[in-house]
N, C-alpha and C positions, 0 to 999 in steps of 0.2 A: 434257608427258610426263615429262622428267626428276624433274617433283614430285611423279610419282606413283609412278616409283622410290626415290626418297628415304621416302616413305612405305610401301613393302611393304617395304625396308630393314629401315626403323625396328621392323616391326611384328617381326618373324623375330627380332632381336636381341631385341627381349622375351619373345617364347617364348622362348628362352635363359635369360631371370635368373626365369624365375615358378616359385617352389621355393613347396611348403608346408611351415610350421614345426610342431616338433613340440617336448611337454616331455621333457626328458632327466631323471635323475636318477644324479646322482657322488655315489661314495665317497671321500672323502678320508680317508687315516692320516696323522696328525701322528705324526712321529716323539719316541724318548722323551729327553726335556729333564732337562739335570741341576738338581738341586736342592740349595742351598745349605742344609745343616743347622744353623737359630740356637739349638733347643734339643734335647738329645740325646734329651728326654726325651716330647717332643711330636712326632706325627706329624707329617708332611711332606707339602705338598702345597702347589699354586698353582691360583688361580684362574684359567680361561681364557676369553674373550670373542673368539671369531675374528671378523673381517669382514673382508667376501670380496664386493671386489663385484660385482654384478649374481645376488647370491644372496640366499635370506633365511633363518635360521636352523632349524633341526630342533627341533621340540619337544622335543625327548630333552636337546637340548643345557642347559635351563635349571638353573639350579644344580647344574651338572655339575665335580666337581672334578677336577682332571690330578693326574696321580702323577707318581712315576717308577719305578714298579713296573710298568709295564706301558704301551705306545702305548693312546691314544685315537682310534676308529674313529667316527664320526658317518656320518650320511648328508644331502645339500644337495638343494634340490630345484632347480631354475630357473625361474626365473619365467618362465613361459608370455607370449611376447607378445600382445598384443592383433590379434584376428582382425578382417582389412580385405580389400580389394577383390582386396589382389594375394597374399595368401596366403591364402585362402581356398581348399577342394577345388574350386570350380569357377573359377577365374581362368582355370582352362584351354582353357576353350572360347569364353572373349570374342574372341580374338582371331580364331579362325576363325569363327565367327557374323557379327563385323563384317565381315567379307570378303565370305558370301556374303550376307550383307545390301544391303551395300553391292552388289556384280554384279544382286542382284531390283531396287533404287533405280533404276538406270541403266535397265532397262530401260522405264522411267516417265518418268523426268526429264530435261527437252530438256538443262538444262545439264551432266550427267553424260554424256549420248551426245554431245555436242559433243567433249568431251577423246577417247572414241571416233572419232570421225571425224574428226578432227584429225589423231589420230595416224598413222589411216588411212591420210589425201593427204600425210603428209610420209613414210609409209614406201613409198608408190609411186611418190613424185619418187627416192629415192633407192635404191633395192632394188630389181631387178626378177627376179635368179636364185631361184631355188628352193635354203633349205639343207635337206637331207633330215639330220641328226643328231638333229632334235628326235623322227623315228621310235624312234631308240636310246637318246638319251640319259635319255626316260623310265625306263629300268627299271636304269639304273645303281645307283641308290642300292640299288635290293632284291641286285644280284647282290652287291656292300659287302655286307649285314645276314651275308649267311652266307660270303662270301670271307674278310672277316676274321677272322672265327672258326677257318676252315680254318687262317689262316695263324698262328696260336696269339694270336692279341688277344682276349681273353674276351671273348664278349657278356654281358648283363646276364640274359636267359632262355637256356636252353638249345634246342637245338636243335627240339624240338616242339614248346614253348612259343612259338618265333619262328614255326613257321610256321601254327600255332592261329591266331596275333595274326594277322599275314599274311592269309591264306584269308578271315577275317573282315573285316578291314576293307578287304579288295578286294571283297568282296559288298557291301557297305551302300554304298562308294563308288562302283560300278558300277549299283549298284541306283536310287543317287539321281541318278548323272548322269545314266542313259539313261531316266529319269522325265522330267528338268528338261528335257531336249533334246525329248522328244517331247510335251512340255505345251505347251512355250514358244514354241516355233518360231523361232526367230531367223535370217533370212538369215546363212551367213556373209559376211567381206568381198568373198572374189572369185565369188560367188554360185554355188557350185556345190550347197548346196543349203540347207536351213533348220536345220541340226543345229547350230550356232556356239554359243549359250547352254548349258552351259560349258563349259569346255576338259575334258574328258574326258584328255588326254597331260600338262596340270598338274594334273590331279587323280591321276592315278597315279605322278607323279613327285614332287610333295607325299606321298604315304603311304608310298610306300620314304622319302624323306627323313626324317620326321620320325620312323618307324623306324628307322632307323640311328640319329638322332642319339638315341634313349630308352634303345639297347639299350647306346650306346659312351660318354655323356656320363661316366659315372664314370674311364672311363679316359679320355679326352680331350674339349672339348668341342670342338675341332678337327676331327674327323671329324663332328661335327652338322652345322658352319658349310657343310664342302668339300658335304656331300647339299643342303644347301639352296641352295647357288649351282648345284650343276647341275641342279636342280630349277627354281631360277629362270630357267635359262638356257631351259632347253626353253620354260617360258612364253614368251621374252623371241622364243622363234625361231618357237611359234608364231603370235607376232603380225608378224614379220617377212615369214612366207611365206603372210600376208593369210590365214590358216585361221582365225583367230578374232578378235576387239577385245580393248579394257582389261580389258573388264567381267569378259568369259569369263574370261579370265586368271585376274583374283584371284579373282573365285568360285570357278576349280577348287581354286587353292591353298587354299582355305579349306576345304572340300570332303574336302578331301586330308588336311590336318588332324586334322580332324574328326572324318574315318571310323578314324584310328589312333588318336586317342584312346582313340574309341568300342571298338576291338577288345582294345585293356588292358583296358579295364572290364568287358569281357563275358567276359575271360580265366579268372578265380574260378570263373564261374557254369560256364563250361564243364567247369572241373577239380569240381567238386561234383557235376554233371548226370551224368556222366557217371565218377567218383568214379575219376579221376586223380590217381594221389599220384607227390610227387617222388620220382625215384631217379636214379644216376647216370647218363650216357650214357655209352657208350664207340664208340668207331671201328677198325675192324682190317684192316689193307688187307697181304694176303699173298699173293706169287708164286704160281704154280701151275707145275712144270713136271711134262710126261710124256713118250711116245714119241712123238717124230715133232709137239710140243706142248705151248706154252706160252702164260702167258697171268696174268692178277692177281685175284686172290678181294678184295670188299670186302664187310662186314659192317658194319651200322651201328645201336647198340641205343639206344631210346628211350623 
């Protein structure tokens, strides 16, 4: 069991580092260099070859002479690195594929439901109360996506834009889990009924997570990590309080994933569909009072 925390660990901190590269291009101004005059009678100037590296030269630059009549302005380009597995536009959906990949495996493979029922009979030897938090702690991470923004920590979309993404990838996530639940069938552990294939409470606590951490990583990637541990926590409880196995677990988290992704991607199509252009928000929240009556006006434009 523990090695297969070690392993949804591991997989979370790489969603973390899977950035895709992009070519930049800088301006550099060389400032103007004095020059020594050896003949009064012959212009002045020096030959310049910069190098600069992990750059490669501007065409403009070749027998390009420096004065001191005036700065020399070029433009560098940066060499584009070479496109691989982990920076590729889709890197980002390996790791939640593997997940629910790996949850359909299990439900095939005698040695895969073994760690399932393993884990099972040692959390009945030791566990026998019911923790009711994992009902709440799913939807922590969504009440984060717009708390902090309230409390002036800038999200990365603005306020419509989060809940487009939102609304969306609660549909595809909903849509697939209660597909997979009613295909599958899966006994849960304490057999109250056949809905356990997969965790439907880590699939919705995986898609605020990994919401929060898309919208806050530029200002901290600290607020990603904190969604994903209570994210993981809920899985972690509901396998404690026998409502689901391993498998369900990381399926939903993958799941959950997934369907955020999927709701960034589908975010364009929506501003195009329906030809939404950015403009500012604002919020205005003003007293009311009158006779015998008071009370708070709020406004909120999107």
């Amino acid at each position: 069991m523990r090695y297969l925390f070690v392993a949804i660990l591991f997989a979370l901190a790489t969603v973390l580092g899977i950035h895709a590269q992009s070519t930049d291009t800088i301006k550099v101004v060389l400032p103007t260099l004095p020059v020594i005059l050896k003949d009064s009678l012959r212009p002045s100037y020096k030959t310049v070859n910069p190098v600069i590296s992990d750059f490669r030269e501007n065409e403009d630059m070749k027998n390009h002479f420096y004065t001191n009549e005036s700065p020399m302005t070029f433009e560098l380009d940066r060499i584009p690195r070479k496109k691989n597995i982990f920076n590729s536009s889709y890197s980002k959906f390996i790791i939640p594929t593997a997940m629910i990949s790996y949850g359909i495996m299990a439900q095939g493979s005698e040695r895969l439901k073994e760690l399932d029922y393993s884990t099972h009979h040692e959390i009945t030897e030791h566990y026998t109360a019911r923790i009711r938090l994992d009902d709440y702690m799913q939807f922590a991470p969504a009440v984060a996506v717009y708390g902090l923004d309230f409390c002036g920590i800038k999200a990365k979309h603005n306020f419509r834009d989060r809940t487009i993404v939102m609304a969306t990838s609660y549909l595809i996530m909903c849509a697939t889990v209660q597909t997979m639940k009613s295909t599958i069938n899966i006994e849960r552990p304490d057999g109250s009924n056949n809905n356990s294939f997969p965790s439907g409470h880590t699939a919705t606590a995986f898609v605020d997570a990994h919401i929060l951490f898309k919208e806050y990583r530029d200002t901290s990637p600290w607020i990603g990590v904190a969604g994903y541990t209570v994210a993981a926590t809920t899985g972690t409880l509901r396998v404690i309080n026998k409502k689901h196995w391993i498998s369900d677990v990381v399926s939903g988290a993958g799941i959950g994933i997934l369907s955020a992704e999927l709701g960034y991607l589908l975010l364009p199509v929506f501003h195009n569909t329906f030809g939404i252009k950015d403009k500012k928000s604002s919020l205005v929240i003003a007293p009311t009072i009158g006779v015998d009556n008071y009370g708070v006006g709020l406004a909120y434009t999107f």
